[in-house]
C-alpha positions in Angstrom: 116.9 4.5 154.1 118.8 1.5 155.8 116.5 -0.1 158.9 117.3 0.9 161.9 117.3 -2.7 163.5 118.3 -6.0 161.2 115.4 -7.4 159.9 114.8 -11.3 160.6 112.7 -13.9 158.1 109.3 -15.2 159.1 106.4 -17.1 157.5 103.1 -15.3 157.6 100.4 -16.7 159.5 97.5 -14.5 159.4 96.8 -10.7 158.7 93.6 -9.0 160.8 92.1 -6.3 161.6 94.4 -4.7 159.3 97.1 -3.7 161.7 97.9 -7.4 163.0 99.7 -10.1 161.5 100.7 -13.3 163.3 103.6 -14.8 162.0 106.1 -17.7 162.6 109.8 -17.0 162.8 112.7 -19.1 162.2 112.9 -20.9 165.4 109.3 -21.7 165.4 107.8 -19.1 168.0 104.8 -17.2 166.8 104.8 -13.7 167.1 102.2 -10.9 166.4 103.4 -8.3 164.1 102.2 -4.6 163.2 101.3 -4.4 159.9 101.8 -0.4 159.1 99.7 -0.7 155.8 95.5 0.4 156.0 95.1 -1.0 152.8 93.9 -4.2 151.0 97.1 -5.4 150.7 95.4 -7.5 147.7 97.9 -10.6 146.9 100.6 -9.9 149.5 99.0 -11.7 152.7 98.8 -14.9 151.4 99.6 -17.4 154.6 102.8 -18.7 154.5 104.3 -15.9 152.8 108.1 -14.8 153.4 107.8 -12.0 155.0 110.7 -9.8 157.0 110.0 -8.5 160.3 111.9 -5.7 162.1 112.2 -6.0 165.8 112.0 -3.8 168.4 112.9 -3.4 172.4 111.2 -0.1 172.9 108.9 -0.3 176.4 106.3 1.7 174.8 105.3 -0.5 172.0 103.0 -3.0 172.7 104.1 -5.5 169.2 108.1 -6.4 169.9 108.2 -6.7 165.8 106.9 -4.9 162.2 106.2 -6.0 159.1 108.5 -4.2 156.7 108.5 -6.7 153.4 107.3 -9.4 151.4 109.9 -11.7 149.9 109.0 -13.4 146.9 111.4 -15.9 147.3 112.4 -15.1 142.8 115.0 -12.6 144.1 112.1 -9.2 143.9 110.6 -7.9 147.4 107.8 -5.6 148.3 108.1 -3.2 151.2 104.6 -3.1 152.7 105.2 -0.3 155.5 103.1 2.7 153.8 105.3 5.1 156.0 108.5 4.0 154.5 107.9 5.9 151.4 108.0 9.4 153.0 111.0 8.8 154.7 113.0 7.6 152.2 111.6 10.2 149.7 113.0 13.0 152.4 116.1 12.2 152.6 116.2 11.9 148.5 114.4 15.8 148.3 116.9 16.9 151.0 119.7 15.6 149.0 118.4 17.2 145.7 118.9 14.1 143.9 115.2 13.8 142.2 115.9 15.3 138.7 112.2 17.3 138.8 112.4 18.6 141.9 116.3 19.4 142.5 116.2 23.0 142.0 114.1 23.0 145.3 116.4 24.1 148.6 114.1 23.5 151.4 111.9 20.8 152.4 109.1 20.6 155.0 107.3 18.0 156.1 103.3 17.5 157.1 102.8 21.0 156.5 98.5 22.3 156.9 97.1 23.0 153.8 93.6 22.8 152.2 90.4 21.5 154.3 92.1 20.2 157.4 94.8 18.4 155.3 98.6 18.3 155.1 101.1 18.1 152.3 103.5 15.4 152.7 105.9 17.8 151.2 106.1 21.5 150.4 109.3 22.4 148.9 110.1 26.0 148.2 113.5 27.8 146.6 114.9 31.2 145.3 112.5 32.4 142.4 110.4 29.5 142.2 106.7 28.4 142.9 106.2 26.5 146.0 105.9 22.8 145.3 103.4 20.4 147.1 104.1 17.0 146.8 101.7 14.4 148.0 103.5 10.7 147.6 101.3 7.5 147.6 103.2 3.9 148.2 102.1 1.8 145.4 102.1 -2.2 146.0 99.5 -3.7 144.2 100.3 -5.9 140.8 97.6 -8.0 139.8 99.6 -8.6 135.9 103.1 -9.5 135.8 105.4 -6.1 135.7 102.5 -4.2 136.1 102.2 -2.0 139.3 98.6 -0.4 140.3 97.1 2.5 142.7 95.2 2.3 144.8 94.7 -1.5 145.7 91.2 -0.1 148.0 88.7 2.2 147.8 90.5 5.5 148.9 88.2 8.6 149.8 91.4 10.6 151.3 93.4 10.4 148.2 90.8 11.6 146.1 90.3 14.5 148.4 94.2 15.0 148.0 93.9 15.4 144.6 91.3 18.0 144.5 93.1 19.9 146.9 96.1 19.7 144.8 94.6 20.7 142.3 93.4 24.0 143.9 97.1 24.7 145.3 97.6 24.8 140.8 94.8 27.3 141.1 96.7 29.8 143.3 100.2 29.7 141.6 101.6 26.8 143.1 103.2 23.6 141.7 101.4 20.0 143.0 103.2 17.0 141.9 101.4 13.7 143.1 104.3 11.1 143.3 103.6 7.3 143.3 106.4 6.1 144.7 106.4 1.9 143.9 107.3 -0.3 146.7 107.9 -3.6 144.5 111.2 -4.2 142.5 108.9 -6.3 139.8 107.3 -3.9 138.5 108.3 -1.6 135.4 104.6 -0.1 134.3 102.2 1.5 136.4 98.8 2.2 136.0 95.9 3.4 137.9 93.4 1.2 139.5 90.4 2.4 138.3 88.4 -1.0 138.5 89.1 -0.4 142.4 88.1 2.9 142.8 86.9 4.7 139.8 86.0 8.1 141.6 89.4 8.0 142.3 90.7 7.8 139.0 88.6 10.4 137.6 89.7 12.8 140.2 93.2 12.5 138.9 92.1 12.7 135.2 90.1 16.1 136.0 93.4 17.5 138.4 96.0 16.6 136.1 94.4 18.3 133.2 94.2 21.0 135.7 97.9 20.8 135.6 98.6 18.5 138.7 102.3 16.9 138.2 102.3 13.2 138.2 105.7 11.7 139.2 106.4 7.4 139.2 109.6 6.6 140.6 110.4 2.6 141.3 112.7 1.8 144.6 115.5 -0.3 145.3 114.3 -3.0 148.0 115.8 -5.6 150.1 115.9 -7.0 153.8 118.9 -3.6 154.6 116.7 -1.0 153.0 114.7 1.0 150.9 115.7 3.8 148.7 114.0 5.8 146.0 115.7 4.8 142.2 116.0 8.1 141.3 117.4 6.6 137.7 114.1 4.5 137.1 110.9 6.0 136.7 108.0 3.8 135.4 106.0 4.0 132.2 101.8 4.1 132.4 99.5 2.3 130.5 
């Protein structure tokens, strides 16, 4: 998934109210950004960060610019726009190029299912179970290599995985894919110092047979793609 508009350097300023970020570009004008991310964001807001914005000349958007990465400035970036993931993850299912999910012909998105939910994915094919895949953008690292889920508290997610868990019930396949937005990161582990209801909700649906799937991404101020040839060992 290339960006639709070239992506410019900036030095962060401030993140607030989770959605806002000021920021300082190149030429010294401050700017306020969106920030497309409702988590903690826990070590990527530092002030004076390098950060790349995407601008934008559409009327009905009130922020002329978005926060898409973090640049470390040692070569590695993290994307930090949480809807990123699902559309680069589309055009990878719609291409059949994930190795688990290939066999799959037809892809829908934000499809109802479960309490007032929807799937992020429900793939279905000739002779096969329907598969509902719900993918999480993973961006915390608090150890070196290591990347973590969920960097807050996340009462929606655990609710995904029980509901996943009951699509397993019916027939179905759920895969819950962790797709990591950081190119410094081989390992992956869950978080469960930061939200321990959540990690025992994925211990209880994946021995319920719940797929999990960990696939790292290529990053960098053109795009972001899913590496289908790298998936990431847990700890």
């Amino acid at each position: 998934m290339n960006f639709p508009t070239p992506l410019i350097p900036a030095r962060l300023i401030r993140r607030y109210k989770r959605f806002l970020a000021d920021c300082t570009l190149e030429d010294g004008r401050e700017v306020t950004a969106h920030c497309a991310n409702p988590g903690s964001m826990m070590g990527l807001a530092e002030p004076g960060s390098k950060i790349w914005l995407e601008p934008n000349d559409d009327p009905k958007k009130k922020l002329k610019y978005g926060w898409r990465l973090v640049d470390h400035e040692n070569g590695h970036f993290t994307g930090v726009d949480t809807s990123v993931p699902n559309r680069a993850l589309r055009a990878t299912l719609e291409a059949r190029e994930l190795p688990e999910l290939a066999a799959y012909d037809t892809v829908r998105a934000e499809v109802k299912y479960g309490e007032k939910s929807r799937i992020d994915f429900l793939l279905s094919g000739p002779d096969l179970p329907d598969a509902y895949v719900e993918v999480k953008s993973v961006t915390l690292s608090r150890r070196p290599g290591l990347a973590e889920f969920p960097d807050s508290v996340t009462a929606r997610g655990t609710k995904h995985l029980n509901e996943l868990a009951k699509m397993v019930e019916h027939g179905h396949r759920a895969i819950m894919l962790y797709l990591v937005q950081r190119t410094d990161c081989d390992r992956f582990a869950l978080a469960a110092d930061i939200d321990p209801a959540y990690a025992a909700a994925f211990d209880a649906a994946h021995q319920n047979g719940v797929e999990r799937l960990i696939y790292a991404t290529r990053i960098s101020p053109d795009g972001i793609t899913v590496d289908t040839s790298r998936t990431l060992r847990t700890e």
